[in-house]
C-alpha positions as CSV (number, residue, x, y, z in Angstrom):
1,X,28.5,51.6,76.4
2,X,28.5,50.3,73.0
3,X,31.1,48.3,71.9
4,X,33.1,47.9,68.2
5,X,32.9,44.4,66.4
6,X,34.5,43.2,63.2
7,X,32.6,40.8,61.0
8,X,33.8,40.3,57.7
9,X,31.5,41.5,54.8
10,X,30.5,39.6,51.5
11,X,29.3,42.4,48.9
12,X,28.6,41.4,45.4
13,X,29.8,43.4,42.6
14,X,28.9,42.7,39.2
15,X,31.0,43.9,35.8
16,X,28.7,47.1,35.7
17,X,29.8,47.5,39.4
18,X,26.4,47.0,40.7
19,X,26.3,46.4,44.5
20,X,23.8,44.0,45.9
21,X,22.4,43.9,49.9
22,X,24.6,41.5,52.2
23,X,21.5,40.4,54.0
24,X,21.5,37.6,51.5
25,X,23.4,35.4,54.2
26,X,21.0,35.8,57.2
27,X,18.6,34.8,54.8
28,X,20.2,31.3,53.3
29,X,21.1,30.7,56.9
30,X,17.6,31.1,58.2
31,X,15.8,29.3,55.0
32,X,18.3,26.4,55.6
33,X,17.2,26.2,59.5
34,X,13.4,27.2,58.9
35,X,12.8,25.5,55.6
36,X,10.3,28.1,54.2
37,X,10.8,31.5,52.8
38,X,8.1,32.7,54.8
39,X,9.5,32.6,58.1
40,X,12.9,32.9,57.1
41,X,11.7,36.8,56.0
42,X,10.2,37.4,59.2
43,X,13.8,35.9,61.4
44,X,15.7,38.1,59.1
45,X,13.0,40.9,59.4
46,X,12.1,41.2,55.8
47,X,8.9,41.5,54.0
48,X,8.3,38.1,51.9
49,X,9.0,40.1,48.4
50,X,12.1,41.7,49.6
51,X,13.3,37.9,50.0
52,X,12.3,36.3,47.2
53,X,13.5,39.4,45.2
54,X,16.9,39.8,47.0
55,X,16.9,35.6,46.1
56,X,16.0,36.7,42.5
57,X,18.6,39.0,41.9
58,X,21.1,37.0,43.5
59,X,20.6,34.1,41.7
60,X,20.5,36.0,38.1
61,X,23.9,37.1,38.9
62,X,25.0,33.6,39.6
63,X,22.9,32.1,36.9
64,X,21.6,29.7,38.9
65,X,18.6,29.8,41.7
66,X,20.1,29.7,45.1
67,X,16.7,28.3,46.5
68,X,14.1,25.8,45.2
69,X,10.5,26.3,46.5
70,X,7.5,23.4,46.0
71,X,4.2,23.3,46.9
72,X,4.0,21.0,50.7
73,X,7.4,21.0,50.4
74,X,8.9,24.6,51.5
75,X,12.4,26.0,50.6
76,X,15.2,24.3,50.3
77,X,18.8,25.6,49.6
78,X,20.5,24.3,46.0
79,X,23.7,23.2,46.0
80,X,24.9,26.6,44.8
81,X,23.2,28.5,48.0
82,X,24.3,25.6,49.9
83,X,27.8,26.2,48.8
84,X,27.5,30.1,48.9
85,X,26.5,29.8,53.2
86,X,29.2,27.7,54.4
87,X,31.4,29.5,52.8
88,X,30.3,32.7,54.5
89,X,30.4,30.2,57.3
90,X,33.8,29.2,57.2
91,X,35.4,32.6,56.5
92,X,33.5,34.2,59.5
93,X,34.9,31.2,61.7
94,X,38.6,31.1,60.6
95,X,38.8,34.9,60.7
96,X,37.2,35.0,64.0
97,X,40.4,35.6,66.2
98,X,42.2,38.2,64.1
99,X,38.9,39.8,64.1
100,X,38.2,39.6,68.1
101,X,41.9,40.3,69.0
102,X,41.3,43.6,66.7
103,X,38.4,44.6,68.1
104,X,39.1,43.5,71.9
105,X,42.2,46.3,71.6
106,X,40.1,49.0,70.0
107,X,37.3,48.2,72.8
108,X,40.3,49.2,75.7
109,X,41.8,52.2,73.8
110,X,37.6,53.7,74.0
111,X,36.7,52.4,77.5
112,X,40.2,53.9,78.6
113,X,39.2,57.2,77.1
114,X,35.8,57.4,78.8
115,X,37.4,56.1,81.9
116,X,41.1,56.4,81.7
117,X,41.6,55.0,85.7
118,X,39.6,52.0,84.6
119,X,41.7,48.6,84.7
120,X,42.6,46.6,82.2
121,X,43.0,42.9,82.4
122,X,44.7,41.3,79.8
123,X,44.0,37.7,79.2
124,X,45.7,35.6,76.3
125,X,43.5,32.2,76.0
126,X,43.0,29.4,73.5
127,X,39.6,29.7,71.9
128,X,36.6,28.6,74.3
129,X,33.0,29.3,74.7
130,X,33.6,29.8,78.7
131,X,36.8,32.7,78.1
132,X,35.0,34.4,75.6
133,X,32.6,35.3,78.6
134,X,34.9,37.4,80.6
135,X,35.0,40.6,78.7
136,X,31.2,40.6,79.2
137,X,31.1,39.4,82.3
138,X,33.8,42.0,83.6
139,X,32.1,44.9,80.9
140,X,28.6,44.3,82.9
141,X,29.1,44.1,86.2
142,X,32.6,44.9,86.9
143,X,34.6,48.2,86.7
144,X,37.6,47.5,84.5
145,X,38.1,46.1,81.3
146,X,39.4,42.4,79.6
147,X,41.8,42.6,76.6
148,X,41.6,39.1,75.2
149,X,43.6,38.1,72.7
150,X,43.2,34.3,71.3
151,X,46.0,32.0,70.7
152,X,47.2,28.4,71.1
153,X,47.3,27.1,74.8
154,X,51.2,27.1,74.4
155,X,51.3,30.5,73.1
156,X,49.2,31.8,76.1
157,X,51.4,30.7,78.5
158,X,54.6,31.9,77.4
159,X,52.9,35.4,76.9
160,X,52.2,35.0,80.9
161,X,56.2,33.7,81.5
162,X,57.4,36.6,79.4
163,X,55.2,39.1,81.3
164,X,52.9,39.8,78.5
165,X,49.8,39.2,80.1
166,X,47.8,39.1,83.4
167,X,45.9,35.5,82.6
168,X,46.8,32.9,80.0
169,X,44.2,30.3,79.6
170,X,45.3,26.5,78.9
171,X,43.3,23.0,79.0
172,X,44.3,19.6,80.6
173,X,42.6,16.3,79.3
174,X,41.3,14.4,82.9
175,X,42.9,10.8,83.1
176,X,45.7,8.9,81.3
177,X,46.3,11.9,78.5
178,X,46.0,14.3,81.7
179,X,50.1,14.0,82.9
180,X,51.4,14.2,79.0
181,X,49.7,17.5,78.3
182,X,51.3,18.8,81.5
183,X,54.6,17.9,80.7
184,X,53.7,19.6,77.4
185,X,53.3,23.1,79.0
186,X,56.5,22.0,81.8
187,X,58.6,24.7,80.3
188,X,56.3,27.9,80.9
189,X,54.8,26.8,84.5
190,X,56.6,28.1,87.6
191,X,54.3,26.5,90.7
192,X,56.2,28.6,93.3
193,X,54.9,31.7,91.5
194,X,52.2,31.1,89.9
195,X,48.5,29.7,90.4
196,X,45.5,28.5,88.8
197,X,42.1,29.8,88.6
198,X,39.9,27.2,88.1
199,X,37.0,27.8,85.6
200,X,34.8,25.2,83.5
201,X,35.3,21.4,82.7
202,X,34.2,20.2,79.1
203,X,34.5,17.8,76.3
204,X,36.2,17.2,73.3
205,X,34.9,14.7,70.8
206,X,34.2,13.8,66.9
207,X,32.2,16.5,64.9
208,X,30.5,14.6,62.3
209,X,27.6,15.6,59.6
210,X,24.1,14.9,60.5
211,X,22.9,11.4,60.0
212,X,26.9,10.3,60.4
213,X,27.0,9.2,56.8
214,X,30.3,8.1,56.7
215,X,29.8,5.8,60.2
216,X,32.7,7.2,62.1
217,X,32.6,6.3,65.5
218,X,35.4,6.1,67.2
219,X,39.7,7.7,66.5
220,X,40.5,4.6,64.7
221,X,38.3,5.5,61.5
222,X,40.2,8.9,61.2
223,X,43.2,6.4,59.4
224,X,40.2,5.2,57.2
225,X,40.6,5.8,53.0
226,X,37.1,7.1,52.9
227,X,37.9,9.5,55.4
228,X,38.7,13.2,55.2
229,X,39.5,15.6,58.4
230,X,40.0,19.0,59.3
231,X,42.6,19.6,62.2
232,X,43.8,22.4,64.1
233,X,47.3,24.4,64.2
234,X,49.9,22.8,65.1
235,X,50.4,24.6,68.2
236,X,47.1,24.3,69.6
237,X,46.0,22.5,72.8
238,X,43.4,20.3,71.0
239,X,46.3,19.2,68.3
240,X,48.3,18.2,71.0
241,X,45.7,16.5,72.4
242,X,45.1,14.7,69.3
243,X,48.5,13.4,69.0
244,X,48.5,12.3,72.4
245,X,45.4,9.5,72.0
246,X,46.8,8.9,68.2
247,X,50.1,7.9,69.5
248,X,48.2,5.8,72.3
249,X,46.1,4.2,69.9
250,X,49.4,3.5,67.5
251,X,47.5,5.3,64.6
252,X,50.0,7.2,62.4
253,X,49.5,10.9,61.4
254,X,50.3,10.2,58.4
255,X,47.8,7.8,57.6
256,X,45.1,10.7,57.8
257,X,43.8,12.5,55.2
258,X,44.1,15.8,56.3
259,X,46.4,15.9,59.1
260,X,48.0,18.4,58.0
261,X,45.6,21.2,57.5
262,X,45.6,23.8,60.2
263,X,42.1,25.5,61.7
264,X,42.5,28.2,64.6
265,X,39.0,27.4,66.4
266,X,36.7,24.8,67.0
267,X,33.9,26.9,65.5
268,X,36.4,27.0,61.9
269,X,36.9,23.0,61.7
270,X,33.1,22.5,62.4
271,X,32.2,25.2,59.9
272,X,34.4,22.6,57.5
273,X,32.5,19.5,58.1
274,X,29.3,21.2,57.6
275,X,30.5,22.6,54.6
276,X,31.4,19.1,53.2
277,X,34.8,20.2,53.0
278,X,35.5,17.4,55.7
279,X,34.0,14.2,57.3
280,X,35.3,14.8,60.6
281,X,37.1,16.9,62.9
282,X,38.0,17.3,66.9
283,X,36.4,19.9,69.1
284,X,34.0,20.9,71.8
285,X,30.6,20.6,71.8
286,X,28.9,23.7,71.3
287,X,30.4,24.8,68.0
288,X,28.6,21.3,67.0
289,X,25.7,22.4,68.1
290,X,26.4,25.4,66.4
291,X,26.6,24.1,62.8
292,X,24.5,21.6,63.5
293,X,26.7,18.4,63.1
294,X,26.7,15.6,65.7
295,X,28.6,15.1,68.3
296,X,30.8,11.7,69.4
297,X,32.0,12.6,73.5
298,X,35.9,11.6,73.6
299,X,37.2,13.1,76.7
300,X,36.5,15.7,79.5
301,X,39.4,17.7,80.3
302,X,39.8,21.2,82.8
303,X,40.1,24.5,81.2
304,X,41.6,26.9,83.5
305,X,42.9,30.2,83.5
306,X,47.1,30.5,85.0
307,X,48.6,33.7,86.7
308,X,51.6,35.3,88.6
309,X,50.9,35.3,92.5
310,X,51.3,38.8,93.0
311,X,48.9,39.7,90.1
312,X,46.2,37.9,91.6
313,X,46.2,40.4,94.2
314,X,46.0,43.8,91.4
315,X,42.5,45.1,91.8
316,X,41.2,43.9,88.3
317,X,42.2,40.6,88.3
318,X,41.1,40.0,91.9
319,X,37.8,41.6,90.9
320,X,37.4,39.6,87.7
321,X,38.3,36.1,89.5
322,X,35.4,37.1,91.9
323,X,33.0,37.7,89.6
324,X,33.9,34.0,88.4
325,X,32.5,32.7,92.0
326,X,29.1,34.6,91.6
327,X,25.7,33.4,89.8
328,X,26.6,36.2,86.8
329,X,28.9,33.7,85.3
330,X,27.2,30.5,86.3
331,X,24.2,32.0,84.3
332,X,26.1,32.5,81.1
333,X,27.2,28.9,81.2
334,X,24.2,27.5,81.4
335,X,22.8,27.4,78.0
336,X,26.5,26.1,76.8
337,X,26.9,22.0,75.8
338,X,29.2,20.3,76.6
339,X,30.5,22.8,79.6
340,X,30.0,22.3,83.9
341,X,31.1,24.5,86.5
342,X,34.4,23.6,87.6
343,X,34.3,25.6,91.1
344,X,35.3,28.6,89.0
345,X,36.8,31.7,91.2
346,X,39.2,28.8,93.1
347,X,43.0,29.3,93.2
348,X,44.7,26.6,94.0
349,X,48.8,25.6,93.1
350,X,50.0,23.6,89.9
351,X,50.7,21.1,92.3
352,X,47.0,20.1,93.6
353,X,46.1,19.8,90.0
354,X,49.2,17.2,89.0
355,X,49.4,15.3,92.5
356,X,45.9,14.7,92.3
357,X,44.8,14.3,88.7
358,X,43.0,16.6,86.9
């Protein structure tokens, strides 16, 4: 069945109200990773002319080139195309949950007309590259459908407390910051009626531009004067997290340039730092690898997936945590850095987890 997704659009109107084609930002994208026009026609499946004229036209509206080309020395972005991408970029990043919450309720309302007795699992999560699997992994080889809505980790939860939702996602650093982030989430976790499905482990770390220009390796040069960094909002699991190992280290807030500016996903602060619009931020790996930035391991911590007792036992969740034992999942996590297995499909109590260490 085909399925509705929201991107946002860039169109370019000039004062005469001329539109130009929006392809222009597959094709910076791919001349920034491929470094010649040539090839970065073919990824985008254009001829070479349409390229160089949509680049042409583009850049006569701007009234600058957007790409320099030399002999030996292929096509590189100016600063002007440089600018014009990660800002596509970042707007595509930050509005990426509005967008997905949108579509993931328009996707149910379809699915439950072409198969009204269909069911429909509603998960709330903080943004990950293992959640964002389920609705695919439930659309392709389950019978029901996932409405996943992302929010912060603390948000999730008390949507599952106030009955708002069949799973809420939340993460849990492993180690010392492990029992502070528990206390954290104390108010919305009941462990005589609830339990966790266990999913994926991963890591959280520094995001930094290629080549690490500005030699940040460790929390400590967050505080430095040189140093500028994207967070994320304030309710978020990974802010928490941050404030945790910043008040461990004795590095005040304050002291960063930054602090207070408010992302809601890791893909939106690394889209920032590739930009150049900061030197650093906090996330997991693979939106690194997505922009291309490097990547300074800080911690591993469980991400995990919490529901009601008796809603474990409703045919669509109890279908949807199977399909999280079989090899459909563990092959869609394969390809994702920074992510293992963590036996996902397991229930087991709150109180395993926090006995035992995470």
């Amino acid at each position: 069945m085909s399925r509705v997704l929201l991107k946002p659009a860039w169109v370019l109107a000039s004062e005469e109200g001329d539109h130009y084609e929006p392809r222009l930002f597959r094709l910076l994208a791919a001349i920034h990773a491929a470094g010649k026009l040539t090839d970065a026609a073919e990824a985008t499946g254009m001829s070479y002319r349409h390229a160089w004229d949509l680049l042409r036209i583009w850049g006569e509206q701007f009234g600058s080139p957007l790409v320099t080309m030399a002999r030996g020395r292929g096509a590189r972005l100016t600063p002007l195309g440089e600018k014009l991408l990660w800002a596509e970029q970042r707007t595509e990043a930050s509005l990426f949950p509005q967008l997905e919450n949108i579509a993931s309720e328009l996707n149910v309302e379809i699915r439950k007309a072409r198969q009204p007795a269909a069911p429909v699992i509603r998960v709330h999560a903080s943004h990950g590259y293992a959640v964002e699997k389920l609705p695919a992994l439930m659309r392709e080889h389950g019978n029901g459908d996932v409405e996943l809505k992302y929010m912060a980790s603390s948000e999730a939860l008390a949507s599952l407390y106030r009955g708002q939702c069949d799973l809420a996602s939340f993460h849990v650093p492993l180690g010392d910051e492990g029992p502070r982030m528990w206390a954290r989430y104390a108010r919305y976790l009941k462990p005589r009626q609830q339990r966790v499905v266990r999913m994926v482990l991963r890591t959280q770390g520094l995001m930094v531009a290629r080549g690490n220009p500005r030699g940040i390796r460790a929390l400590a040069d967050l505080a430095r004067s040189d140093v500028t960094f994207v967070n994320r909002q304030p309710e978020s699991g990974t802010r928490a997290l941050l404030d945790g190992m910043l008040a461990r280290e004795h590095i005040e807030p304050a002291a960063i340039r930054g602090y207070g500016s408010a992302e809601f996903t890791h893909a939106a602060v690394a889209a920032f730092v590739a930009s150049g619009m900061a030197d650093v931020a906090i996330g997991v790996e693979p939106a690194a690898r997505q922009f291309k930035l490097e990547f300074i391991p800080l911690l591993r911590e469980r991400y995990m997936l919490l529901a009601q007792k008796r809603t474990l036992e409703s045919p669509g969740v109890a279908e949807l945590v199977g399909l999280l034992r079989g090899d459909a999942f563990a092959r869609m996590m394969q390809r994702v850095p920074g992510y293992e297995l963590d036996a996902p499909g397991s229930v087991v109590t709150l109180e395993s987890l926090q006995q035992h260490g995470t």
